[in-house]
C-alpha positions in Angstrom: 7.4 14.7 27.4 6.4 14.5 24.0 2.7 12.6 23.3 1.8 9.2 21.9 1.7 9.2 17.7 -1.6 7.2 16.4 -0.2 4.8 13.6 -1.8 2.5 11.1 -0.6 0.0 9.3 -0.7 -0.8 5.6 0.5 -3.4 3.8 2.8 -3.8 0.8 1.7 -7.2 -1.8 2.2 -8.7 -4.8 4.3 -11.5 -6.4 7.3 -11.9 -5.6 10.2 -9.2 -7.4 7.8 -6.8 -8.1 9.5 -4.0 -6.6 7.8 -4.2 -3.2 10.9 -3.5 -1.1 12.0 -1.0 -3.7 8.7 1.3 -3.7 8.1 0.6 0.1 12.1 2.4 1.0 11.1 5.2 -1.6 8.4 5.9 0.3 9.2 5.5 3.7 13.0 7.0 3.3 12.9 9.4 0.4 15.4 8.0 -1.5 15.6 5.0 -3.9 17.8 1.8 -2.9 20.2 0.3 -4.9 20.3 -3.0 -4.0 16.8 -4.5 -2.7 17.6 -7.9 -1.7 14.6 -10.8 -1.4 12.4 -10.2 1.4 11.9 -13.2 3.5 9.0 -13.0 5.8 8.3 -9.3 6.3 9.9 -6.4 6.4 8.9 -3.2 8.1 9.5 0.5 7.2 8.1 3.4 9.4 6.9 6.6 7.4 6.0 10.0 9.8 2.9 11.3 7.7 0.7 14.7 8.2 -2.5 14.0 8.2 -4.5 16.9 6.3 -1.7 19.5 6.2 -1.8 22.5 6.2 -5.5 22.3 8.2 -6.6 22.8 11.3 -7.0 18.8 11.5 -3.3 19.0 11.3 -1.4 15.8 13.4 1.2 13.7 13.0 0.6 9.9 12.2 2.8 7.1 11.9 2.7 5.1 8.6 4.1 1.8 9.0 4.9 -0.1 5.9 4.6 -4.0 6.1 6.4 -5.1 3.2 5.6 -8.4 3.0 7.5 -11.5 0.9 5.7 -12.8 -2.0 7.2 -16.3 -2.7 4.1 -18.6 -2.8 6.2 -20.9 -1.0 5.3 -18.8 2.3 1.8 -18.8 1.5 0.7 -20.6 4.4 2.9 -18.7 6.9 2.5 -14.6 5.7 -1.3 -14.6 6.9 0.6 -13.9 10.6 1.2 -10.1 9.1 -2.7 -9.7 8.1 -3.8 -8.6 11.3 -5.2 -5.3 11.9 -4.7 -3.9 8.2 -5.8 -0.5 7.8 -4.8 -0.1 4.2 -2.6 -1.7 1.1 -0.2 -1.1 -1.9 -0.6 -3.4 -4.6 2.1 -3.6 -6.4 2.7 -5.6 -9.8 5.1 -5.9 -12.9 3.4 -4.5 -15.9 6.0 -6.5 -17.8 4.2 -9.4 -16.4 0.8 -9.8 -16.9 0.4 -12.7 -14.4 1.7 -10.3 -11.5 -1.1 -7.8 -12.3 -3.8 -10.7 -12.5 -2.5 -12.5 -9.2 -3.5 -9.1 -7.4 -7.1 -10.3 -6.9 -5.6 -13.4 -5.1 -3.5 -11.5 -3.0 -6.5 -9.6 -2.0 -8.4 -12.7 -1.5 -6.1 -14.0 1.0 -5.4 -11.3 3.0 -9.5 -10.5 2.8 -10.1 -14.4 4.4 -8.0 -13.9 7.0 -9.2 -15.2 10.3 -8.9 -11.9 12.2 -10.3 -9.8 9.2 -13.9 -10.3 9.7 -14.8 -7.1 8.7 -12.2 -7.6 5.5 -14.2 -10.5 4.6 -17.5 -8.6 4.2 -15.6 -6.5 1.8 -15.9 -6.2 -1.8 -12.9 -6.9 -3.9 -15.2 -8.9 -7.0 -15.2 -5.5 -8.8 -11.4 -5.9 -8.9 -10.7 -4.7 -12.4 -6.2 -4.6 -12.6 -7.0 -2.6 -15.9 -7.7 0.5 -14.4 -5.2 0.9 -12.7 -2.5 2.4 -14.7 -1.5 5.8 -13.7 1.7 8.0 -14.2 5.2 6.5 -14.6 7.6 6.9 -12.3 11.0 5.7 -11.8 11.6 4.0 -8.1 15.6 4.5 -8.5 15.1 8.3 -8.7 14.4 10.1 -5.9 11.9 12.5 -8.1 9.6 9.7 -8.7 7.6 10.9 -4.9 9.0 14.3 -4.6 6.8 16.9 -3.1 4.0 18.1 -5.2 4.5 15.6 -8.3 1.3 14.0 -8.9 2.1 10.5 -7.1 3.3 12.3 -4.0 -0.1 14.1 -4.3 -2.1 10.6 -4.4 0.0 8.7 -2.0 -1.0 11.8 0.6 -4.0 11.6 0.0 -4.2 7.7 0.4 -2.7 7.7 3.7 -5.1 10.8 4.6 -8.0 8.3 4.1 -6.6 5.2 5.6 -6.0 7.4 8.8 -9.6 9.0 8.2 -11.1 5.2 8.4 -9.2 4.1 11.2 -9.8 7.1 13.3 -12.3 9.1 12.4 -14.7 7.2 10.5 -14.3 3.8 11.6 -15.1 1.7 8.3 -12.9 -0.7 6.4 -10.1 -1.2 4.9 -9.1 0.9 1.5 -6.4 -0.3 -1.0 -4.6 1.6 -3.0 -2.7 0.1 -5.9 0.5 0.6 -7.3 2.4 -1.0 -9.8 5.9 -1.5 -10.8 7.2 -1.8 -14.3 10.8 -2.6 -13.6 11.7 -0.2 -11.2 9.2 1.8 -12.4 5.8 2.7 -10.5 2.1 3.3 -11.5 -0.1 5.3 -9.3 -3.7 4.4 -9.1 -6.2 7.2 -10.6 -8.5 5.6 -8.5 -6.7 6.5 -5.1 -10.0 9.0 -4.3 -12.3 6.2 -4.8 -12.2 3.7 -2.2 -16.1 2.4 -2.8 -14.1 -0.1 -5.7 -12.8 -1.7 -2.6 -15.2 -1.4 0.2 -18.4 -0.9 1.5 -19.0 2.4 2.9 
C-alpha cells in the first residue's frame, strides 16, 4: 500500500488576465496551454514536488495550485479559497502598471482573512512591486521552467521553503512573486528571502 503524501497549498493571485491560469498549467503540467480560458471561481492544479532532492531529507510532497479568479466582481466570494495558505504566486502584467500595484491589495485581502490569524500578524507594508523583476521567460514555451534554468531553480526552492514552514518549522506563510508580461513570466530574485514577507 503505498503511504499518505503531505501537501500544501499555495495560491495563485493577481488581477484578472494576468496569466494566472497560464503560469499555474506550466507549472503544474510541464507544458504551456494554448488556450486559457477565464477562470471563474477557482481552479486547482496538483504539482508532485521533491522536497530537497537529491538529500537525505528527500520526500515527495504534493503542491497544489489554487488558481484563483481575479474579477473584482468576485471579491466578496474568493476569500472561501484563503483558508489554510501555505504560500503564494503573485502574478502581474508588467504591461500594466495597475496589475503590479494592485498586488499589495491582493495580499491585503487574503492577509485579513478570518481564518488567517497568523496571516494577519504578517508583514506585507514593506511590499515594494519594484523589486521584483527577474528573468524573462516565455509561458507558451515549455523551456520557460525546464530543469536547471534559473526560474525552475527558484520555483524549487520556493516550494522547498513553503514545505519547510508548514512542516518542519512551523512559521508563516511566504510569497513568492511572479509576474507575467504577456505570456511572459518574471521570477522574483527575492524567492530566498522570505523575511520581506513575514515574521520569522
Amino acid at each position: 500500500m503505498m503511504a499518505a503524501v503531505d501537501k500544501v497549498k499555495v495560491l495563485v493571485i493577481g488581477d484578472s488576465g494576468v496569466g494566472k491560469t497560464s503560469l499555474t498549467h506550466l507549472i503544474a503540467q510541464h507544458e504551456p496551454i494554448s488556450n486559457p480560458s477565464w477562470t471563474v471561481g477557482c481552479s486547482v492544479e496538483v504539482k508532485l514536488h521533491e522536497y530537497k532532492e537529491g538529500t537525505s531529507y528527500q520526500k515527495t510532497y504534493f503542491i497544489e495550485l489554487w488558481d484563483v479568479g481575479g474579477s473584482s466582481n468576485h471579491r466578496m466570494t474568493r476569500s472561501v479559497f484563503y483558508n489554510s495558505v501555505h504560500g503564494i504566486i503573485l502574478v502581474h502584467d508588467l504591461t500594466n502598471r495597475k496589475s503590479q500595484q494592485n498586488l499589495q491589495k491582493w495580499l491585503a485581502e487574503v492577509f485579513s482573512r478570518d481564518g488567517n490569524s497568523k496571516l494577519r500578524n504578517s508583514s506585507f507594508d514593506d511590499f515594494d512591486p519594484e523589486q521584483f523583476i527577474g528573468s524573462n521567460q516565455d509561458c507558451r514555451q515549455m523551456r520557460s521552467l525546464a530543469a536547471g534554468t534559473s526560474s525552475a531553480v527558484k520555483l524549487t526552492r520556493f516550494f522547498d521553503k513553503v514545505i519547510e514552514m508548514r512542516y518542519h518549522a512551523r512559521e508563516n506563510i511566504s510569497p513568492f512573486n511572479i509576474s507575467d508580461k504577456r505570456n511572459r513570466i518574471y521570477t522574483s530574485p527575492l524567492l530566498t528571502s522570505p523575511k520581506l514577507y513575514h515574521n520569522d
